[in-house]
C-alpha positions as CSV (number, residue, x, y, z in Angstrom):
1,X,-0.3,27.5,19.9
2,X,-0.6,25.2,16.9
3,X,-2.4,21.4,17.4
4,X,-0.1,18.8,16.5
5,X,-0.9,17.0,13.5
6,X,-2.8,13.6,14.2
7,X,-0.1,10.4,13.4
8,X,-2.9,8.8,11.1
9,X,-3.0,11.9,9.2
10,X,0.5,12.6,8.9
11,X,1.3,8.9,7.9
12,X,-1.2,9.4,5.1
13,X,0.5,12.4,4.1
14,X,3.9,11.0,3.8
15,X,1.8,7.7,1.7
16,X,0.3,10.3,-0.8
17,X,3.8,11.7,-0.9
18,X,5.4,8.5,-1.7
19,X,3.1,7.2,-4.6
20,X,3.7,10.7,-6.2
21,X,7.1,9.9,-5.8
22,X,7.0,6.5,-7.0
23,X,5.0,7.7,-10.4
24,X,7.8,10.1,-11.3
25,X,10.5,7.8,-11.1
26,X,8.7,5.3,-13.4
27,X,8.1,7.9,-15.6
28,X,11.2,8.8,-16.2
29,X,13.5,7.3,-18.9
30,X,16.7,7.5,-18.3
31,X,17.5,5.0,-15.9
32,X,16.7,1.3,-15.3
33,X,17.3,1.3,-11.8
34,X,15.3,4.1,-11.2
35,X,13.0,2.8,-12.7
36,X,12.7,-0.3,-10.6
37,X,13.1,1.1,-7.4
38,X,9.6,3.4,-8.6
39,X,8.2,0.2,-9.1
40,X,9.2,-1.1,-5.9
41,X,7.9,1.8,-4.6
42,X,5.1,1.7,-5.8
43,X,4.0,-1.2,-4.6
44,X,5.1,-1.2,-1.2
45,X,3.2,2.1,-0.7
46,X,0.0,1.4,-2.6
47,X,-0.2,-1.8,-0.3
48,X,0.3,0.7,2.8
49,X,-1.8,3.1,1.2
50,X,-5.0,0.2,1.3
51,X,-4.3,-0.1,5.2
52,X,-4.0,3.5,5.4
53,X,-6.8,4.4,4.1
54,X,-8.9,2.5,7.0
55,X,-7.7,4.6,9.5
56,X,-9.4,7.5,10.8
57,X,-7.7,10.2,10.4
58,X,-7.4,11.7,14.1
59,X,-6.4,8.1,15.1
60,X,-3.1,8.3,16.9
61,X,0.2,5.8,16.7
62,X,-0.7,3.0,18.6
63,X,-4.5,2.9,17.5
64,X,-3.2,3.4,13.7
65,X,-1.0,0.4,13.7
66,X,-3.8,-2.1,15.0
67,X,-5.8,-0.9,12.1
68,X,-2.9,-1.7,9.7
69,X,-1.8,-4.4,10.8
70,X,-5.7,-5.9,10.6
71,X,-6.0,-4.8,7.1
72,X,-2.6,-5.7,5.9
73,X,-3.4,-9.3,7.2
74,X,-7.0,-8.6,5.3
75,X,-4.9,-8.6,2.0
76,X,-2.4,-11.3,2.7
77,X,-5.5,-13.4,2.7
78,X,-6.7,-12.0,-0.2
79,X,-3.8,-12.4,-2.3
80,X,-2.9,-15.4,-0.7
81,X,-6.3,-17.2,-2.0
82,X,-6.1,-15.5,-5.8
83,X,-2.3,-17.4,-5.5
84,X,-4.1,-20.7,-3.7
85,X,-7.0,-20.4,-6.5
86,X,-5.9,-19.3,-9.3
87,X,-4.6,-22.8,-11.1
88,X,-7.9,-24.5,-9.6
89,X,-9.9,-21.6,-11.4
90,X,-7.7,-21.8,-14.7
91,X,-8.5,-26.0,-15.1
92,X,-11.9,-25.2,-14.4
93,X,-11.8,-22.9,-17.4
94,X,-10.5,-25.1,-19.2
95,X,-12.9,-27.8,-19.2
């Protein structure tokens, strides 16, 4: 009988799936629309991807989501500061 596929491993599938996914409809050039929904794409699952990628890989559903949740909160500090420091660094630059 065949072993179930681990959820952390299956979730990271589906990720690498989706930023495939994502790159083809941004290359394409016939639509707008498509276009930005790649985009979008994109960056929702590259952002899911970073949290993702923490996880080990026989980590199951419940155990996977603490780890993403953690290291989605990791960079929503992150971008949160670059946003908070970003005109402080420009003036300083400036001087």
């Amino acid at each position: 009988m065949k072993k179930a596929t681990p959820f952390a491993s299956r979730l990271q599938q589906i990720l690498i799936a989706l930023l495939l996914l994502s790159l083809a409809l941004i290359a394409q050039q016939f639509s707008k629309a498509v276009y930005q929904a790649g985009l979008v794409l994109l960056i929702v699952s590259t952002i899911l991807q970073i949290g993702a990628s923490n996880v080990p890989p026989s980590a199951g559903a419940k155990q996977t989501g603490r780890i993403m949740l953690i290291a989605l909160v990791i960079v929503a500090i992150v971008f949160g500061l670059g946003i908070f420091l970003a005109p402080y660094l420009i003036h300083l630059g400036q001087r």
